[in-house]
C-alpha positions as CSV (number, residue, x, y, z in Angstrom):
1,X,-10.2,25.5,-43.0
2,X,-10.6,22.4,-40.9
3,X,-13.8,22.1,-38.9
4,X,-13.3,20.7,-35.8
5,X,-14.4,20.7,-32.1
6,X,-11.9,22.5,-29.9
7,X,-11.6,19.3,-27.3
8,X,-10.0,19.1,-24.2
9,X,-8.5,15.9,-22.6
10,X,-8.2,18.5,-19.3
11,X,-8.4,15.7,-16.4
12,X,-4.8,14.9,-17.3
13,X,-3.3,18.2,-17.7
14,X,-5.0,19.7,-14.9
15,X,-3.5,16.6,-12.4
16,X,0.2,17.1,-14.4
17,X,-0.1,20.9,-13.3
18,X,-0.9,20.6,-9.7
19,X,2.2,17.9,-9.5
20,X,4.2,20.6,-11.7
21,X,2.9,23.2,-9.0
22,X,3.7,20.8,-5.9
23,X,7.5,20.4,-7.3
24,X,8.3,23.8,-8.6
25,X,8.0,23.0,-12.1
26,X,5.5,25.2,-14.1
27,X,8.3,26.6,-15.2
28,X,12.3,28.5,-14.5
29,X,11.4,31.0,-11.9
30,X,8.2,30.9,-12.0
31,X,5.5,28.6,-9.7
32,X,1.8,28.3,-11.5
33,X,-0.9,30.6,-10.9
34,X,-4.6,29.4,-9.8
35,X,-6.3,28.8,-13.0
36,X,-8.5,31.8,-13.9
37,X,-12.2,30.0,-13.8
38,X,-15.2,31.3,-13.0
39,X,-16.5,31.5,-9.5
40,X,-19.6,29.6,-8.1
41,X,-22.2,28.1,-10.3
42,X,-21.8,28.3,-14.2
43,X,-24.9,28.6,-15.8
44,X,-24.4,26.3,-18.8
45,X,-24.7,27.9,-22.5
46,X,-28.1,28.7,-24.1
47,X,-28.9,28.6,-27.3
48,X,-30.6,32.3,-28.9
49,X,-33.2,31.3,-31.1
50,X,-34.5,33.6,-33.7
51,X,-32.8,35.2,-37.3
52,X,-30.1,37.5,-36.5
53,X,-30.6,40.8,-38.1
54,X,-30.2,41.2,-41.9
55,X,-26.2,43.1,-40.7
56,X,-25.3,40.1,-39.3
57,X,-25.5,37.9,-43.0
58,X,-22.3,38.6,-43.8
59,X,-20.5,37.8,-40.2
60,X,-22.8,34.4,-40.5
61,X,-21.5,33.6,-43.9
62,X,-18.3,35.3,-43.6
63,X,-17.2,35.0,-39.9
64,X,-14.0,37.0,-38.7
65,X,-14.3,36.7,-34.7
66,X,-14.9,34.2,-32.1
67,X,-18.1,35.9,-31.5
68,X,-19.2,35.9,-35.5
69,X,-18.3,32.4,-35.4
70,X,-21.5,32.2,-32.9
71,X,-23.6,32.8,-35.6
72,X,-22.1,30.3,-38.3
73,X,-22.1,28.0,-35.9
74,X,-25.6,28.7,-35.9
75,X,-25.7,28.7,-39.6
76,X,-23.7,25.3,-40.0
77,X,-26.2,23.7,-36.9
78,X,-29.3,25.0,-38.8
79,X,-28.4,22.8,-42.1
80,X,-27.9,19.8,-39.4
81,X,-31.5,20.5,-38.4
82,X,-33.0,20.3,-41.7
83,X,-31.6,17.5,-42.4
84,X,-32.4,15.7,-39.5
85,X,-35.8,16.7,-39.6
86,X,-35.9,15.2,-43.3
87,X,-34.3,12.2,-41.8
88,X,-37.4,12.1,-39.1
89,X,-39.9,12.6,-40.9
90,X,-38.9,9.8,-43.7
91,X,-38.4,7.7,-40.8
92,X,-42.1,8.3,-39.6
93,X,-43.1,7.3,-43.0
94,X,-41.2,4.3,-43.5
95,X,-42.1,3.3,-40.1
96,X,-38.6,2.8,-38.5
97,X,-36.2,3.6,-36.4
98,X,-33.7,6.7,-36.7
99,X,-30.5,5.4,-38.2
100,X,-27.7,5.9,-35.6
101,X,-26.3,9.3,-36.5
102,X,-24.7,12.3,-34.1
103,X,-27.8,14.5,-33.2
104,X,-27.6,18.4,-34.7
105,X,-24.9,20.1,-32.9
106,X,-23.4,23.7,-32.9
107,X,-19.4,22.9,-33.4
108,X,-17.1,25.9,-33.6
109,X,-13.3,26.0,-35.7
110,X,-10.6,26.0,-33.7
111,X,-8.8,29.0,-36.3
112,X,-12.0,30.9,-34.7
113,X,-11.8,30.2,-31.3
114,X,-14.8,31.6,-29.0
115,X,-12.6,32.3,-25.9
116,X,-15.9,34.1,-24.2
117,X,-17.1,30.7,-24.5
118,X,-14.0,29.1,-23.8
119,X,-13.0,30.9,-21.0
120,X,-16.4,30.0,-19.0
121,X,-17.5,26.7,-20.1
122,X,-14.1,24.7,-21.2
123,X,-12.6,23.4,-24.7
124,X,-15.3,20.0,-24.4
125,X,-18.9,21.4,-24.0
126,X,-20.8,20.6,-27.4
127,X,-24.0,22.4,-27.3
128,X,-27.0,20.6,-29.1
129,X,-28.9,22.0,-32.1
130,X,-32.1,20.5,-31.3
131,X,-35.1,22.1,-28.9
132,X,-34.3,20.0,-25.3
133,X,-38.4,18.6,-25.9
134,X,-37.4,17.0,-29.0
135,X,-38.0,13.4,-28.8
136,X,-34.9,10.5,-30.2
137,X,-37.0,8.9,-32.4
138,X,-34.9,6.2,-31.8
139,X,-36.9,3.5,-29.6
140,X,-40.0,3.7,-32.4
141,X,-40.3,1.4,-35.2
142,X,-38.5,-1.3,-36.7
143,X,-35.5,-1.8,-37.9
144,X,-35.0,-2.2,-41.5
145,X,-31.4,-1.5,-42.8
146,X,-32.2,-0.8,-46.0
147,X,-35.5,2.1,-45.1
148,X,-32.8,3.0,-42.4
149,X,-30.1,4.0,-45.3
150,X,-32.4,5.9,-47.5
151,X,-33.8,8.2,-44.9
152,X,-30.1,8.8,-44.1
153,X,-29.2,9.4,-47.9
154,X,-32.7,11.6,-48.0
155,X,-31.5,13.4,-44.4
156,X,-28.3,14.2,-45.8
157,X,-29.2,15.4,-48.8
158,X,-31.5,17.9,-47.5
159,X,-28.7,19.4,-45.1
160,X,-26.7,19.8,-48.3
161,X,-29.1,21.3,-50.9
162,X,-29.3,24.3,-48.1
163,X,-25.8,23.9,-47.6
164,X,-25.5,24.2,-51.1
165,X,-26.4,28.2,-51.2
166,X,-24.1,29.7,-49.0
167,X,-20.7,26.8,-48.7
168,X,-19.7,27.8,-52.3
169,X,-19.0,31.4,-50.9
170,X,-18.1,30.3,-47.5
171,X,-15.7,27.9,-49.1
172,X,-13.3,30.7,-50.7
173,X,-13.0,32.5,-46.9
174,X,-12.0,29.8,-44.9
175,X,-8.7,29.6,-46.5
176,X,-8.5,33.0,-45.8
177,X,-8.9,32.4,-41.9
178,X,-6.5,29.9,-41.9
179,X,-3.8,32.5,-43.8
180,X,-4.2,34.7,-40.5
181,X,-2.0,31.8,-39.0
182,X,1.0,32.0,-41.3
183,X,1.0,36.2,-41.1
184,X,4.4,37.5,-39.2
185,X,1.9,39.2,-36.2
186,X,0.4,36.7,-35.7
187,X,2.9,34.0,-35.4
188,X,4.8,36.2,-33.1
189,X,1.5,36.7,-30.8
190,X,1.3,33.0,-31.2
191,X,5.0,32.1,-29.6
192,X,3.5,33.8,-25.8
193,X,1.3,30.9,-25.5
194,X,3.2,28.3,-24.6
195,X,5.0,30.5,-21.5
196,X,1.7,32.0,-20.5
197,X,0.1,28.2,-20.1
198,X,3.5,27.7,-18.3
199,X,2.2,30.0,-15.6
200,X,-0.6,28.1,-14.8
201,X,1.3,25.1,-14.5
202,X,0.6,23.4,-18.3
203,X,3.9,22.1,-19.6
204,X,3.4,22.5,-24.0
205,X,5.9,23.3,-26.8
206,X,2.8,24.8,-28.7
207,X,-1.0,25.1,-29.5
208,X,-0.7,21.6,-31.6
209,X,1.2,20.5,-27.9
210,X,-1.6,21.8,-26.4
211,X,-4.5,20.0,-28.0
212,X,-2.7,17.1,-28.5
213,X,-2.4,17.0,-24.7
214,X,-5.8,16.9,-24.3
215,X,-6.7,14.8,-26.9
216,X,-4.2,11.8,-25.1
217,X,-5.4,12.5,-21.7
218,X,-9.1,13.0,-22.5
219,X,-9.9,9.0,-22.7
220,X,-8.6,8.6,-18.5
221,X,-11.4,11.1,-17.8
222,X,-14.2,9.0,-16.2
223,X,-16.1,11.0,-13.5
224,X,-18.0,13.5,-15.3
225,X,-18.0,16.2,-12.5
226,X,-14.4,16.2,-12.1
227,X,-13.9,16.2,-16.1
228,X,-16.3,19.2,-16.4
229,X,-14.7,20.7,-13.4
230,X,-11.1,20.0,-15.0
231,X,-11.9,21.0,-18.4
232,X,-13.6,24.7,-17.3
233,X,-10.6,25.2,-15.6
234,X,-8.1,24.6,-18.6
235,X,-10.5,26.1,-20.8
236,X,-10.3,29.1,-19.1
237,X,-6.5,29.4,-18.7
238,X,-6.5,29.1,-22.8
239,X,-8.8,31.7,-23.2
240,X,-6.8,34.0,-20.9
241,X,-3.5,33.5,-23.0
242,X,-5.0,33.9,-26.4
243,X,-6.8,36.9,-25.3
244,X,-3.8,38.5,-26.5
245,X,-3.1,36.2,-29.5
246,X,-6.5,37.0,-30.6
247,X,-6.9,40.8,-30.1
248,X,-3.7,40.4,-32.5
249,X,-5.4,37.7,-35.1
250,X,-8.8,39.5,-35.1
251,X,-8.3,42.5,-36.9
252,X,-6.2,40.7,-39.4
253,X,-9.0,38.5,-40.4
254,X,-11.2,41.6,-40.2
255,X,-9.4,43.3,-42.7
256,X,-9.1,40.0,-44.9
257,X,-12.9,39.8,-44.6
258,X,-13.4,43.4,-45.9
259,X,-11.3,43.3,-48.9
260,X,-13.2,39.5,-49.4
261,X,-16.4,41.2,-49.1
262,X,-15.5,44.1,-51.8
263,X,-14.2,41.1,-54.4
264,X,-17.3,39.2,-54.0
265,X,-19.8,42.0,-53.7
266,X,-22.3,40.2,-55.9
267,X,-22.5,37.2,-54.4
268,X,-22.9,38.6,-50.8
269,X,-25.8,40.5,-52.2
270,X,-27.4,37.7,-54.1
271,X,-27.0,35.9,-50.6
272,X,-28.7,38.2,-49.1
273,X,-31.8,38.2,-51.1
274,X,-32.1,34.2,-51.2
275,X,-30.8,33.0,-47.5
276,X,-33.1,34.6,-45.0
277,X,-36.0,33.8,-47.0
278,X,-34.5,30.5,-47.5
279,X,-34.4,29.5,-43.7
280,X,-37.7,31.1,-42.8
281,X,-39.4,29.0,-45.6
282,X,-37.4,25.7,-43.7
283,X,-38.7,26.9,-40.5
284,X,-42.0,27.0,-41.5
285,X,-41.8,23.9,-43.0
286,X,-40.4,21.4,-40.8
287,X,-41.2,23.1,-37.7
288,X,-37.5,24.6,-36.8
289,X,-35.9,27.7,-35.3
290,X,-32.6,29.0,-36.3
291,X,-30.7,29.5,-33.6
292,X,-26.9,30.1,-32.0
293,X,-25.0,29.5,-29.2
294,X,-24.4,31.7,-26.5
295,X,-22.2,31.4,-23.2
């Protein structure tokens, strides 16, 4: 399955749907509703820190819902940690500067969409990995190319030997969350997404129409208030018309996930006796907390 951030080039969209609202033209028959988004202050998204519960494993590993994708996200941002503590500390050694790399991030999938997190804080909003006291590391020591690359090499390394004990598992599901798309149900559930958007005024053929909407408007976007503003508010109309899409998509992959779980009973359970200790051992040693996004 692809990885990528669900991104929103909203300014643009949310300006084409209050023309399409002035003339008329959300769609035939119908004018555009106010775009469902929260009222008064969001409180932006936190990050839970702490092991989830031994249950949770195989929704980390495995996950089937926006909300288990929380926790892989987790999972995924915890092997970014590791390695970019590895990547600190050989820095501190070596005496240089971090190499200019994207800091630890929790990204989620857009076949897993988090519409709770959608819904309230927009398709853009990248929530970082790292403790908000972590220090850059990036206006100490010298520069030195070449001390610079191998603490990137040794950084990376160490995100993918930990990597390395679940992704080989993890690997065989995410083809099947991608197979949820091609199931009859759920391309039928899919076709009510472009009307729905169509009643709050966004004009799309399609989800691809969709993101590639944002993705060509998202560049104009130069205040930040009015782009965070903007992109709550499309974020939240997606999330309200794949409610439906997903209560559809979910229990497919749920069922996928429990006949994957009964073919690879023995890996899950050797999993579960390596991982947790795994991460606590990391923890302990370079000073981290697992965590996971939360809206």
């Amino acid at each position: 399955m692809k990885k990528r951030p669900i991104t929103a080039a909203v300014l643009g969209a949310v300006v084409a749907a209050a023309a399409l609202t002035g003339c008329g033209g959300a769609a035939p028959g119908l004018s555009a509703a106010p775009l469902p988004t929260a009222q008064g202050p969001v409180r932006p998204p936190t990050v839970v820190r702490g092991l989830p519960a031994e249950r949770d494993l195989t929704a980390m590993v495995l996950p089937a819902t926006g909300a288990d994708s929380r926790l892989a996200q987790g999972l995924d941002g915890f092997a970014q940690l590791v390695g970019h503590a590895r990547l600190q500390e050989c820095a501190e050694r070596a005496g240089v500067r971090l190499p200019e790399v994207p800091p630890p991030a929790y990204i989620g999938w857009s076949d897993l969409p988090d519409l709770g997190f959608i819904g309230r804080h927009g398709l853009t909003m990248s929530v970082s990995a790292l403790p908000s006291a972590s220090p850059s590391g990036r206006a100490a020591g010298r520069t030195d190319g070449a001390a610079q690359q191998r603490c990137g090499t040794e950084g990376r390394t160490a995100a993918k030997e930990f990597r390395d004990l679940y992704s080989p598992l993890q690997s065989l599901w995410w083809p099947e969350v991608s197979a949820v798309r091609d199931d009859p149900r759920a391309r039928e559930a899919l076709r009510s997404l472009p009307g729905c958007l169509a009643r709050y005024g966004v004009e799309v053929e399609d989800e691809d129409g969709f993101f590639a909407l944002v993705d060509r408007t998202v560049q104009g976007i130069e205040d930040g208030a009015e782009a965070a503003r903007a992109d709550r508010e499309l974020g939240a109309a997606y999330a309200a018309c794949m409610a439906p899409v997903e209560a559809v998509r979910e229990p497919l992959r749920t069922a996928r996930r429990t006949a994957f779980e009964a073919a690879h009973r023995d890996e899950l359970r050797a999993l579960e006796g390596v991982l947790p200790t795994r991460i606590r051992e990391l923890e302990r040693r370079h000073g981290l907390a697992f965590g996971h996004p939360v809206p």
